[in-house]
PDB file with one MODEL, atoms N, CA, C and O in Angstrom:
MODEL        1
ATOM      1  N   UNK A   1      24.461  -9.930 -46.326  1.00  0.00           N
ATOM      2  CA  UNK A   1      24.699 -11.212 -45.716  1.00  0.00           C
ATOM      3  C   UNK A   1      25.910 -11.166 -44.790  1.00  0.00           C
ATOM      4  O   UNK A   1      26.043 -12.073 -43.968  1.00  0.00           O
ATOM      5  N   UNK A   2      26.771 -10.216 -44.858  1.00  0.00           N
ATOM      6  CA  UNK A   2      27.820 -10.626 -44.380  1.00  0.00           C
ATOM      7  C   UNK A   2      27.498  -9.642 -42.937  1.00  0.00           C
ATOM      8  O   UNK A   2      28.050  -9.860 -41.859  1.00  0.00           O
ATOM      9  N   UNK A   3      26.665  -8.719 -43.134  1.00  0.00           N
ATOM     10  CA  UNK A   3      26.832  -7.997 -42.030  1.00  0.00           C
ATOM     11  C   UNK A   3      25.753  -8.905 -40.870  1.00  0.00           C
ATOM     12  O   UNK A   3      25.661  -8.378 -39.761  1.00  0.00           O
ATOM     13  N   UNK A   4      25.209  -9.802 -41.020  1.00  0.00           N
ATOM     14  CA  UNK A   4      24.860 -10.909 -40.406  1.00  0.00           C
ATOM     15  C   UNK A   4      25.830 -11.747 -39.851  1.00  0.00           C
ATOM     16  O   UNK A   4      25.294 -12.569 -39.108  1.00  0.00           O
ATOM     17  N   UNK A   5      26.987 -11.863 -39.911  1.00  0.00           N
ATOM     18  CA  UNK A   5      27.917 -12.659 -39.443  1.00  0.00           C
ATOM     19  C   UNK A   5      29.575 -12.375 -38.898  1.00  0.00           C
ATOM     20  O   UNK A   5      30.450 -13.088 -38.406  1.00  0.00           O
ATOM     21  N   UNK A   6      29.451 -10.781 -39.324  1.00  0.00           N
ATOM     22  CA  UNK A   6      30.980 -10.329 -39.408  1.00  0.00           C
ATOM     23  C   UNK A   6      30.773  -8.647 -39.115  1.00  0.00           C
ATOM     24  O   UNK A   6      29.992  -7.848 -39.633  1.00  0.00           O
ATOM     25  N   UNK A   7      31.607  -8.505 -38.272  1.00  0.00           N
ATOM     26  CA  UNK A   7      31.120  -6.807 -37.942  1.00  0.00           C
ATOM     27  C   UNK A   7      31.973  -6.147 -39.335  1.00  0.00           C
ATOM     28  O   UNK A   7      32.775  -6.691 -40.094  1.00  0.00           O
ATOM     29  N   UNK A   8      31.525  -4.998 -39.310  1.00  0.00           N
ATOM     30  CA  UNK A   8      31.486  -4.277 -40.352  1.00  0.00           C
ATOM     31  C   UNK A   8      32.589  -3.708 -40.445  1.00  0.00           C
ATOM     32  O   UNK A   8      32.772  -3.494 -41.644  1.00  0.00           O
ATOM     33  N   UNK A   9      33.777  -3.188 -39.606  1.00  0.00           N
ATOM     34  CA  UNK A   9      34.970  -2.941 -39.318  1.00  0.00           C
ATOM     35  C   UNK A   9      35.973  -4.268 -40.141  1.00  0.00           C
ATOM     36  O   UNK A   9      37.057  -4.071 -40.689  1.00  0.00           O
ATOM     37  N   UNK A  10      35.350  -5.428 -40.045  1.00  0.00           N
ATOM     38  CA  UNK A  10      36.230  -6.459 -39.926  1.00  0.00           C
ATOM     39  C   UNK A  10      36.136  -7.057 -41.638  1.00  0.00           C
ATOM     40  O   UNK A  10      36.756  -8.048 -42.023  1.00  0.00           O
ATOM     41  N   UNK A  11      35.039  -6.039 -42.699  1.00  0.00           N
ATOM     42  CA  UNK A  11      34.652  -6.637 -43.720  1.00  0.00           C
ATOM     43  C   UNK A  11      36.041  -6.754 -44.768  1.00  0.00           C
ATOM     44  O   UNK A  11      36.219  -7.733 -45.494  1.00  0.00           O
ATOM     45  N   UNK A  12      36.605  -6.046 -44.729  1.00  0.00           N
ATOM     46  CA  UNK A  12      38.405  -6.110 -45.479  1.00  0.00           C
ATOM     47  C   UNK A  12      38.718  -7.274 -45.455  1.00  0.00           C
ATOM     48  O   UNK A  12      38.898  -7.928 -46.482  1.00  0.00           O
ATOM     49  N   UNK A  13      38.881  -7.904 -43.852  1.00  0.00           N
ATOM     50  CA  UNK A  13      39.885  -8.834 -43.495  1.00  0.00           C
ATOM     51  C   UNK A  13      38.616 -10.355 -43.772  1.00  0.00           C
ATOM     52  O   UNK A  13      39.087 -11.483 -43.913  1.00  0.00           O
ATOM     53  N   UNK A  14      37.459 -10.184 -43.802  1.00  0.00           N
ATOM     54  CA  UNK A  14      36.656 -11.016 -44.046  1.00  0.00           C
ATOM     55  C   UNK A  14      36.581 -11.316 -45.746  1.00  0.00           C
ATOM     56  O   UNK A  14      36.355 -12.449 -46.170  1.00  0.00           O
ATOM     57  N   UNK A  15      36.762 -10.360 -46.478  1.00  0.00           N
ATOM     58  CA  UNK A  15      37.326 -10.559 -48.168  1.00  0.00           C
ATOM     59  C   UNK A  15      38.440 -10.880 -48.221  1.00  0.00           C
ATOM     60  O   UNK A  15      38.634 -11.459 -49.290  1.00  0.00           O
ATOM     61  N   UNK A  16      39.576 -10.800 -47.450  1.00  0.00           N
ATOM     62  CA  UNK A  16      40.914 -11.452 -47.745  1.00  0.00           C
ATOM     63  C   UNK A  16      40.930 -13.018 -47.823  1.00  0.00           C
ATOM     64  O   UNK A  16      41.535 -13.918 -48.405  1.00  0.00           O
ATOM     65  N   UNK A  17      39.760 -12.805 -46.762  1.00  0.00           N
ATOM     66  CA  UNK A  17      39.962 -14.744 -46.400  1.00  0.00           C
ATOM     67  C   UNK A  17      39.087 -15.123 -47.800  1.00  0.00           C
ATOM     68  O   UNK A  17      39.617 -15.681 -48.760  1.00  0.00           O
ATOM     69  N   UNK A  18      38.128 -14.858 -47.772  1.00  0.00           N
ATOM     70  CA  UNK A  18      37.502 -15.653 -48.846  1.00  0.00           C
ATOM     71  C   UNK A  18      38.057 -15.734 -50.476  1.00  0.00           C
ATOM     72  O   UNK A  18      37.746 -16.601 -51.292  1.00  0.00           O
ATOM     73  N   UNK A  19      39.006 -14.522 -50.705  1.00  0.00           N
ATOM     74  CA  UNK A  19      39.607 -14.276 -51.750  1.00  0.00           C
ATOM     75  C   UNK A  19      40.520 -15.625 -51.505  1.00  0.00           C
ATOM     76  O   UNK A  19      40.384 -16.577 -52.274  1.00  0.00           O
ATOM     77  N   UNK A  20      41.541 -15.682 -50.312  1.00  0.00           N
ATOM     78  CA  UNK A  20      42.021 -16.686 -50.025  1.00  0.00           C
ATOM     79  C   UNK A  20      41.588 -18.104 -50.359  1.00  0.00           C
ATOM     80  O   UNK A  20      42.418 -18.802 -50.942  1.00  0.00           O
ATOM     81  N   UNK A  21      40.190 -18.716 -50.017  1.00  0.00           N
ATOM     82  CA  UNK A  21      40.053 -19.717 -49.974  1.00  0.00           C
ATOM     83  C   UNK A  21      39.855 -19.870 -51.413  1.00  0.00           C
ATOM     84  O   UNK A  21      40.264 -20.855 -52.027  1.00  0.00           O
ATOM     85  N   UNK A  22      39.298 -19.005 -51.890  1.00  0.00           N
ATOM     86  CA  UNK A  22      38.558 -19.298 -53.409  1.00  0.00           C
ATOM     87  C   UNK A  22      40.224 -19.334 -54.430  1.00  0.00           C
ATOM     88  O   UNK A  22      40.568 -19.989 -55.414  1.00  0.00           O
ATOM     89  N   UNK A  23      40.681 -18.642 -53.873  1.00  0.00           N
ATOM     90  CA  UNK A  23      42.584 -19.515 -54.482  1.00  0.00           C
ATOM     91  C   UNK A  23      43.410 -20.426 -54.269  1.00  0.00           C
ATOM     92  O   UNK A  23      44.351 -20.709 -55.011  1.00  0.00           O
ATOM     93  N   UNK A  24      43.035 -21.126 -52.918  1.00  0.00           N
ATOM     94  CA  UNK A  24      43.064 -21.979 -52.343  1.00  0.00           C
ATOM     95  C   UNK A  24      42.671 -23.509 -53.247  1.00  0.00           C
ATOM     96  O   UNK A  24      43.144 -24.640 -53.357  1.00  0.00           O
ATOM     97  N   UNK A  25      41.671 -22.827 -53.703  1.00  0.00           N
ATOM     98  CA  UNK A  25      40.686 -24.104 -54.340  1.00  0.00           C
ATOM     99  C   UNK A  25      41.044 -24.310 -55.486  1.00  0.00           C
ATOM    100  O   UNK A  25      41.169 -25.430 -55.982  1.00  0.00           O
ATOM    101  N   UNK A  26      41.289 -23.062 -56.141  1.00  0.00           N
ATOM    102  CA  UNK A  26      41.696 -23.007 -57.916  1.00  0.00           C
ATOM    103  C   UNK A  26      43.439 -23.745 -57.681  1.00  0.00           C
ATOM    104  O   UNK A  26      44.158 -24.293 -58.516  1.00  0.00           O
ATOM    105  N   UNK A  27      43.645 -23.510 -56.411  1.00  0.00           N
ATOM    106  CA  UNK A  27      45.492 -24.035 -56.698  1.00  0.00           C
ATOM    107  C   UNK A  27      45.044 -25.604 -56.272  1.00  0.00           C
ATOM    108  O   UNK A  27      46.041 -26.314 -56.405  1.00  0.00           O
ATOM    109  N   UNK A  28      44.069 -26.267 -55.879  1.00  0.00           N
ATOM    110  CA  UNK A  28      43.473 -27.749 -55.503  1.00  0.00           C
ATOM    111  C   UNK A  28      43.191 -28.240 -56.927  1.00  0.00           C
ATOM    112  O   UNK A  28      43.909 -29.106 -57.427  1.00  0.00           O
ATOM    113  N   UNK A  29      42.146 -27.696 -57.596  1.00  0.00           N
ATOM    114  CA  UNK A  29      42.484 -28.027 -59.194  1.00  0.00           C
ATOM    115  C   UNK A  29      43.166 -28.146 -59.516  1.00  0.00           C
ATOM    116  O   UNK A  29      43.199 -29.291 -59.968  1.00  0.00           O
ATOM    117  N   UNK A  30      44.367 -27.440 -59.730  1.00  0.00           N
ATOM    118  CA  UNK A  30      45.177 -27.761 -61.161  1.00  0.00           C
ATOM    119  C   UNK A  30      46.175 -28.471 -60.055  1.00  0.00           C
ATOM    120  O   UNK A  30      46.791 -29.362 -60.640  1.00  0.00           O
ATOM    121  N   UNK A  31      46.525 -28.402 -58.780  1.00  0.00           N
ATOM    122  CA  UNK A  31      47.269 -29.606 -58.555  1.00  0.00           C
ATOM    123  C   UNK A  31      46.521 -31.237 -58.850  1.00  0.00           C
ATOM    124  O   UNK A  31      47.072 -32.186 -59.407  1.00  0.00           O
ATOM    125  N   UNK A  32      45.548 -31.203 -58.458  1.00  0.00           N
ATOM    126  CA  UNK A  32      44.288 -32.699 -58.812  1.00  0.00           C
ATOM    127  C   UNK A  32      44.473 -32.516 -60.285  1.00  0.00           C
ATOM    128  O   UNK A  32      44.289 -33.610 -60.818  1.00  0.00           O
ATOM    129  N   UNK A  33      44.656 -31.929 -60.846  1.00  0.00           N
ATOM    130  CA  UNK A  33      44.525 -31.804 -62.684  1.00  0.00           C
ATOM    131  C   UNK A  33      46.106 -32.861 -62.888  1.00  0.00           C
ATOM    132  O   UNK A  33      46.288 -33.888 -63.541  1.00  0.00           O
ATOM    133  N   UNK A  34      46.969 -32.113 -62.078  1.00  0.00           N
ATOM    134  CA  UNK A  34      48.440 -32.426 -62.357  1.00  0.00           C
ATOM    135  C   UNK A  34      48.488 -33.652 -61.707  1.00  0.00           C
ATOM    136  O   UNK A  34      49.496 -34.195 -62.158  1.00  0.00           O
ATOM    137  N   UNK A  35      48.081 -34.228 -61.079  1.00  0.00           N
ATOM    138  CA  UNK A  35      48.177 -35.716 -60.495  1.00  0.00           C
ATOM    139  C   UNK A  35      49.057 -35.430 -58.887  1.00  0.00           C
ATOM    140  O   UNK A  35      49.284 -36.481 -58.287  1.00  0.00           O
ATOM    141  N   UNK A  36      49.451 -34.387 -58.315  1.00  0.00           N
ATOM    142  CA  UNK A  36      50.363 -34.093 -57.441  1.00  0.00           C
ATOM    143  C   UNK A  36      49.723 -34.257 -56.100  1.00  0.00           C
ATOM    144  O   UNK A  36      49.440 -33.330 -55.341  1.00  0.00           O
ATOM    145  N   UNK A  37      49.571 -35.223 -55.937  1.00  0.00           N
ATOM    146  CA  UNK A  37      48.590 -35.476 -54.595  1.00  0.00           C
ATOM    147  C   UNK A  37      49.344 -35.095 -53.167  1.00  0.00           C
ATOM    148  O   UNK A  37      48.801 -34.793 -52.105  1.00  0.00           O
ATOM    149  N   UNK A  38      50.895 -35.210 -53.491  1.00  0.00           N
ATOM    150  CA  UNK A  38      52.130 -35.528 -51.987  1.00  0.00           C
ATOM    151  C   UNK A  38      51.804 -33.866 -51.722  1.00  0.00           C
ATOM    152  O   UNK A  38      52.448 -33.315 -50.829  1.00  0.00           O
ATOM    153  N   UNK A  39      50.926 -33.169 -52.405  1.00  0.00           N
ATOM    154  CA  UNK A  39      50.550 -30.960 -51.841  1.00  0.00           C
ATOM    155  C   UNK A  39      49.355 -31.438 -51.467  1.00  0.00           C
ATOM    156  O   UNK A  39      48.930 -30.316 -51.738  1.00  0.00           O
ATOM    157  N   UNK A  40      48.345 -32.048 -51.086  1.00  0.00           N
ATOM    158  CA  UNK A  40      46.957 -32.097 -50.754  1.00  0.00           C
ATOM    159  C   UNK A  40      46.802 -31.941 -49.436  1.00  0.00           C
ATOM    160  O   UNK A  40      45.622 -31.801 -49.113  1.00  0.00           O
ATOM    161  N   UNK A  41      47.943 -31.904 -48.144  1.00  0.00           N
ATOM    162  CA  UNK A  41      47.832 -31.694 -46.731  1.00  0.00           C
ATOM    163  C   UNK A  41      48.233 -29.959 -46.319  1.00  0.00           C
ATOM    164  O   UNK A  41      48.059 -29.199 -45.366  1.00  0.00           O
ATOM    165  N   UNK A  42      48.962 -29.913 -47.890  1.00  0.00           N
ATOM    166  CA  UNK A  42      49.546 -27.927 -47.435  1.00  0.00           C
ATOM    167  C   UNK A  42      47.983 -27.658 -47.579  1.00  0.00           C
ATOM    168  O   UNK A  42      47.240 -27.191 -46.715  1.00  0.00           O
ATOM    169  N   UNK A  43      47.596 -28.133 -49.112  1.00  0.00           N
ATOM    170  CA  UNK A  43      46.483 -27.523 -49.527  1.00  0.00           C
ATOM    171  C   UNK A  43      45.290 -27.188 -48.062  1.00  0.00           C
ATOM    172  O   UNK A  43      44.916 -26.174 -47.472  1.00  0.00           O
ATOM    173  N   UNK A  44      44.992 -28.808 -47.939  1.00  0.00           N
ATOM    174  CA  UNK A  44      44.306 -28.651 -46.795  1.00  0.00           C
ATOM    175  C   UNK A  44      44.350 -27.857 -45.134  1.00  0.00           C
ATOM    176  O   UNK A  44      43.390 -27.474 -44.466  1.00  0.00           O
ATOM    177  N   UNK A  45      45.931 -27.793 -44.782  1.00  0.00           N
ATOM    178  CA  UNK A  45      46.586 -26.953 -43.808  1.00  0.00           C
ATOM    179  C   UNK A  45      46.371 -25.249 -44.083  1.00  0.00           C
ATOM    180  O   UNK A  45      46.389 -24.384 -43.207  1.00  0.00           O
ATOM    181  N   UNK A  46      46.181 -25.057 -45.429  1.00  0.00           N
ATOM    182  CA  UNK A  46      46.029 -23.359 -45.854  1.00  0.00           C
ATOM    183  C   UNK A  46      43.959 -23.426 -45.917  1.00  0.00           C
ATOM    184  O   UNK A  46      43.311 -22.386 -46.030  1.00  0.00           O
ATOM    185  N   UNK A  47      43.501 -24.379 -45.849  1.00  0.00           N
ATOM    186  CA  UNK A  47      42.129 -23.955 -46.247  1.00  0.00           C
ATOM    187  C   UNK A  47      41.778 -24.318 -44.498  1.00  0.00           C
ATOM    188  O   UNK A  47      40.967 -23.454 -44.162  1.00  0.00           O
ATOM    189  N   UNK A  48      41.984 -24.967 -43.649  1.00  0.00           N
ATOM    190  CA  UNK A  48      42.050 -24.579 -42.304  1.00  0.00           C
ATOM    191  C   UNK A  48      42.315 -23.236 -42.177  1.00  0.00           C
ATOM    192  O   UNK A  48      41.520 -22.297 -42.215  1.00  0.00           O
ATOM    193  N   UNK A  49      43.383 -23.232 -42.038  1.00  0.00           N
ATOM    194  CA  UNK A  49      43.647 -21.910 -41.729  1.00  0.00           C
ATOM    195  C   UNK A  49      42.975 -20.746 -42.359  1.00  0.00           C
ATOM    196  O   UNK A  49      42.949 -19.677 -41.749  1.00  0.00           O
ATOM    197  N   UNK A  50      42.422 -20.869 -43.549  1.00  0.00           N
ATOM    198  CA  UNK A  50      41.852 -19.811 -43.613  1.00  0.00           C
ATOM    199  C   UNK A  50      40.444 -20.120 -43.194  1.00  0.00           C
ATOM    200  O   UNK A  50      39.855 -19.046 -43.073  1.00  0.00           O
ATOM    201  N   UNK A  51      39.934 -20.776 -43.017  1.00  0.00           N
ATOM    202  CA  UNK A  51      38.216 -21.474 -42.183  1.00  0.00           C
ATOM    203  C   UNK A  51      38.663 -20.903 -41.054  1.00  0.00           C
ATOM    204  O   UNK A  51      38.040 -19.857 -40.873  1.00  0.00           O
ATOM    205  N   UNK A  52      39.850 -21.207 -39.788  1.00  0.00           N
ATOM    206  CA  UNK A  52      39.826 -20.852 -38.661  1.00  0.00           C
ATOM    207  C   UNK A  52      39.796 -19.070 -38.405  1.00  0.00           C
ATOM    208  O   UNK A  52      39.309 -18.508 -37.424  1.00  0.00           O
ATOM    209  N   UNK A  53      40.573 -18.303 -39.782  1.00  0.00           N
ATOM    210  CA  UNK A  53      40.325 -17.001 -39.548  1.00  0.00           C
ATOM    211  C   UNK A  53      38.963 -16.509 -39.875  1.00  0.00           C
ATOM    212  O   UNK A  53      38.738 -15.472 -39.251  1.00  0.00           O
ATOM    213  N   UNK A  54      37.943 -16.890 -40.651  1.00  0.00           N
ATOM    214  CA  UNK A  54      36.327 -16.562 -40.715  1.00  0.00           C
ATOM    215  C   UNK A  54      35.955 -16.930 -39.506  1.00  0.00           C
ATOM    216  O   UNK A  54      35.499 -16.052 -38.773  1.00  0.00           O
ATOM    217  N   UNK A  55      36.034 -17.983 -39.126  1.00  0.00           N
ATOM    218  CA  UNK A  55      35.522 -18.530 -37.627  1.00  0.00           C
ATOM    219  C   UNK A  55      35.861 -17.550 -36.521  1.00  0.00           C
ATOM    220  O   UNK A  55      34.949 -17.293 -35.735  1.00  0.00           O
ATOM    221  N   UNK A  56      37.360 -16.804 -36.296  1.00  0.00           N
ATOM    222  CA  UNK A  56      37.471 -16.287 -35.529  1.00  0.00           C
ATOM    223  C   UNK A  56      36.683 -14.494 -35.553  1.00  0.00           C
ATOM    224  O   UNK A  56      36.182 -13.757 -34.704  1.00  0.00           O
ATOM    225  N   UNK A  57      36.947 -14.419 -36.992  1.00  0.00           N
ATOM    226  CA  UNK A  57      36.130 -12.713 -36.849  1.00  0.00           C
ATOM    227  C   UNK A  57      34.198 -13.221 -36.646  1.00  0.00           C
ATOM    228  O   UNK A  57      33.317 -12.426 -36.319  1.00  0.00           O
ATOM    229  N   UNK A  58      34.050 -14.281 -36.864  1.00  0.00           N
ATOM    230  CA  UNK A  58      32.570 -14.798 -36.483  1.00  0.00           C
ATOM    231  C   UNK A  58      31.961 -14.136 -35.378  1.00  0.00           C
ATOM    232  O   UNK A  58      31.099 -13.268 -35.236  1.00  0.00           O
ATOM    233  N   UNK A  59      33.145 -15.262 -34.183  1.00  0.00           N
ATOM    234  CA  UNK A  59      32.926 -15.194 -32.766  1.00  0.00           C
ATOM    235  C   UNK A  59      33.199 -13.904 -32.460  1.00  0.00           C
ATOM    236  O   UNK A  59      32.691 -13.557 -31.394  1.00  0.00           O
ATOM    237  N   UNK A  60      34.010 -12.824 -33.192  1.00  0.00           N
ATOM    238  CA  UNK A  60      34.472 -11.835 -32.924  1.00  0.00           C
ATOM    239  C   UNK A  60      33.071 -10.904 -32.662  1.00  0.00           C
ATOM    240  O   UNK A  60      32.662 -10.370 -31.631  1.00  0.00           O
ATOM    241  N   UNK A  61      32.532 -10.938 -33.991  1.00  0.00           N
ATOM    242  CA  UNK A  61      30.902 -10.629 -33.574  1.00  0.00           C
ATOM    243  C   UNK A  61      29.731 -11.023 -32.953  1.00  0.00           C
ATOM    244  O   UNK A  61      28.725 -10.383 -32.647  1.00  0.00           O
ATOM    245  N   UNK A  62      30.052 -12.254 -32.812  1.00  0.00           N
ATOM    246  CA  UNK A  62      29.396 -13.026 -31.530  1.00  0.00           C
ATOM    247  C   UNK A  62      29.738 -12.861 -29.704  1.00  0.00           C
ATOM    248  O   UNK A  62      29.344 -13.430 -28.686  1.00  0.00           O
ATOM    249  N   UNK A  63      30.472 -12.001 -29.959  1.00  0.00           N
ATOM    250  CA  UNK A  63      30.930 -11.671 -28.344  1.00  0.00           C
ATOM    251  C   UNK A  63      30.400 -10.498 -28.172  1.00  0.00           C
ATOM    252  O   UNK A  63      29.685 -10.213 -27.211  1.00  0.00           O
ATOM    253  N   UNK A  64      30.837  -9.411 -29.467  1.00  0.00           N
ATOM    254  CA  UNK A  64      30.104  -8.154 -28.897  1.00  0.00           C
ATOM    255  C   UNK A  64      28.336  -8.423 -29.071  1.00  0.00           C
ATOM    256  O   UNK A  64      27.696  -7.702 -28.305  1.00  0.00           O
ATOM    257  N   UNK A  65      27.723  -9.079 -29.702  1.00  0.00           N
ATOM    258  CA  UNK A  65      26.438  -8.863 -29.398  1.00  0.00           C
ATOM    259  C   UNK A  65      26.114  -9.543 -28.247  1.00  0.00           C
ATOM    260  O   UNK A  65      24.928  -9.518 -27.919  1.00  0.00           O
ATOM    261  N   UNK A  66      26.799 -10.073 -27.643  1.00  0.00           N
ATOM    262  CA  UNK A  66      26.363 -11.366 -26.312  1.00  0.00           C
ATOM    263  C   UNK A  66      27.026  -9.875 -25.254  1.00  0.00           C
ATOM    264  O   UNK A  66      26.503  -9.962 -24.144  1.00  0.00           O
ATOM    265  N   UNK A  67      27.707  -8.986 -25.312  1.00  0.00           N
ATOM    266  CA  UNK A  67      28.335  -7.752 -24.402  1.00  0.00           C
ATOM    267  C   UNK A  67      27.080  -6.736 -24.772  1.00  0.00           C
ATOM    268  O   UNK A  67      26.847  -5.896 -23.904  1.00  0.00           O
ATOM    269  N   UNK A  68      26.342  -6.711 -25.813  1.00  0.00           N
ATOM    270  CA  UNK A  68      25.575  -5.897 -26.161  1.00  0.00           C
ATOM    271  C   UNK A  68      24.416  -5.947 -25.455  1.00  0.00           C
ATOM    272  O   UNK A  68      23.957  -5.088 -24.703  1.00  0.00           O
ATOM    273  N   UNK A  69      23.706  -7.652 -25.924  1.00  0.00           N
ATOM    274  CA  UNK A  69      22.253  -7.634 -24.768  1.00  0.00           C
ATOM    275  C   UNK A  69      22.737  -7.705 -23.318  1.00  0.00           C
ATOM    276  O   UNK A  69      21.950  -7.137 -22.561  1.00  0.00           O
ATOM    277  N   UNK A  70      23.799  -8.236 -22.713  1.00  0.00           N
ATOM    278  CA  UNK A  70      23.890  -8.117 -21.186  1.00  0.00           C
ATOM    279  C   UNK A  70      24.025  -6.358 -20.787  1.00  0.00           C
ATOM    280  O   UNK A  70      23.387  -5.789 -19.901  1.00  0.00           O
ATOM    281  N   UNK A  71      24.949  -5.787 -21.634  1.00  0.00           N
ATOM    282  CA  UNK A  71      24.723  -4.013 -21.539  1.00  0.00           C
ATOM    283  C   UNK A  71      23.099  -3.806 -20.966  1.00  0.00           C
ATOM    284  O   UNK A  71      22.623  -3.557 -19.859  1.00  0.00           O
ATOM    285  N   UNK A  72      22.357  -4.117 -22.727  1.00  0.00           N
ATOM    286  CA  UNK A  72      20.648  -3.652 -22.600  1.00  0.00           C
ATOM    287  C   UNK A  72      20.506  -4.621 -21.289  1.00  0.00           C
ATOM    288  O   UNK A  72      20.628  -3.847 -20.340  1.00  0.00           O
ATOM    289  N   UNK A  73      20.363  -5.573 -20.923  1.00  0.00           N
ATOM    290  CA  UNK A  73      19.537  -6.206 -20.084  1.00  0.00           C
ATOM    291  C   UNK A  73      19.756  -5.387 -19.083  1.00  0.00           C
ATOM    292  O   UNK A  73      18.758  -4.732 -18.783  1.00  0.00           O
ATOM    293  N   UNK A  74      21.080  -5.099 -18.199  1.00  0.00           N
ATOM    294  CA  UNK A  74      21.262  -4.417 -17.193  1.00  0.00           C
ATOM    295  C   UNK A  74      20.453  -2.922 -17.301  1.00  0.00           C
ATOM    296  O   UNK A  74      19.742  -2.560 -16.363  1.00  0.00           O
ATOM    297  N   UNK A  75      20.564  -2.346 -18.135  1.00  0.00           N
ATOM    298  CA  UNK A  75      20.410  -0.607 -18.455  1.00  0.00           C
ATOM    299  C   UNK A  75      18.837  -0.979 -18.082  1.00  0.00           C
ATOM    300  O   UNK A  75      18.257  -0.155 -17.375  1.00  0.00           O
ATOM    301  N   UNK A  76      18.266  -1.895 -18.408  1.00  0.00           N
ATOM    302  CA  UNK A  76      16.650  -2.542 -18.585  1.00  0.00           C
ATOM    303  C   UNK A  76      16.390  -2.396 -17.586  1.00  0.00           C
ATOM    304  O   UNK A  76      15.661  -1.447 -17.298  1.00  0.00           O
ATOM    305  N   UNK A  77      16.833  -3.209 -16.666  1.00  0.00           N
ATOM    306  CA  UNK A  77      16.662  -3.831 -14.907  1.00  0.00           C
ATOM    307  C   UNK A  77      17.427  -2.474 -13.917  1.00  0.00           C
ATOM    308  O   UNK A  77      16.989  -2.432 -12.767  1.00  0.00           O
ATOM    309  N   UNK A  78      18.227  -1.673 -14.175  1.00  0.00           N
ATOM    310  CA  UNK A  78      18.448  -0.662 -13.640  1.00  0.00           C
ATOM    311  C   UNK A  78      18.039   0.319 -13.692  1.00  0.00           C
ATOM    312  O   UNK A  78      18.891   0.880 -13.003  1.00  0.00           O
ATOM    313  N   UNK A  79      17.143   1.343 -14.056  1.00  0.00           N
ATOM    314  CA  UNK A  79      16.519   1.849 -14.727  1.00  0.00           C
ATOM    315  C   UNK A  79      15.307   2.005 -14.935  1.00  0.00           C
ATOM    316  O   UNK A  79      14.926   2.709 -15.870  1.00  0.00           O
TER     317      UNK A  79
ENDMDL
END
């Protein structure tokens, strides 16, 4: 699944994040457990941020395959 969405070079830094978020969430519990609501904007400011780094290795693989078919298309039509 992941190699559907994330180049394969980038799979490390694509488990950091999700390790990230999924601690992210467990530290959202037990603050919501603890009643500490005045942390719910860090909380939310760190689970951005880690959404915006999946998003970015996304597009990261979304550029080289969009560099990939214009490559083939040309090699196609030249050729």
């Amino acid at each position: 699944m992941l190699k559907d969405h994330f180049l394969e070079e980038d799979y490390d830094d694509v488990i950091e994040e999700i390790n990230r978020i999924l601690s992210i969430n467990e530290k959202a519990l037990r603050i919501a457990g603890c009643g500490q609501w005045e942390l719910k904007n860090t909380i939310i400011e760190q689970l951005n941020h880690a959404f915006e780094n999946l998003r970015m290795l996304n597009q990261k693989k979304i550029n080289q395959q969009r560099a990939s078919s214009v490559n083939e298309d040309i090699r196609r039509y030249m050729f």
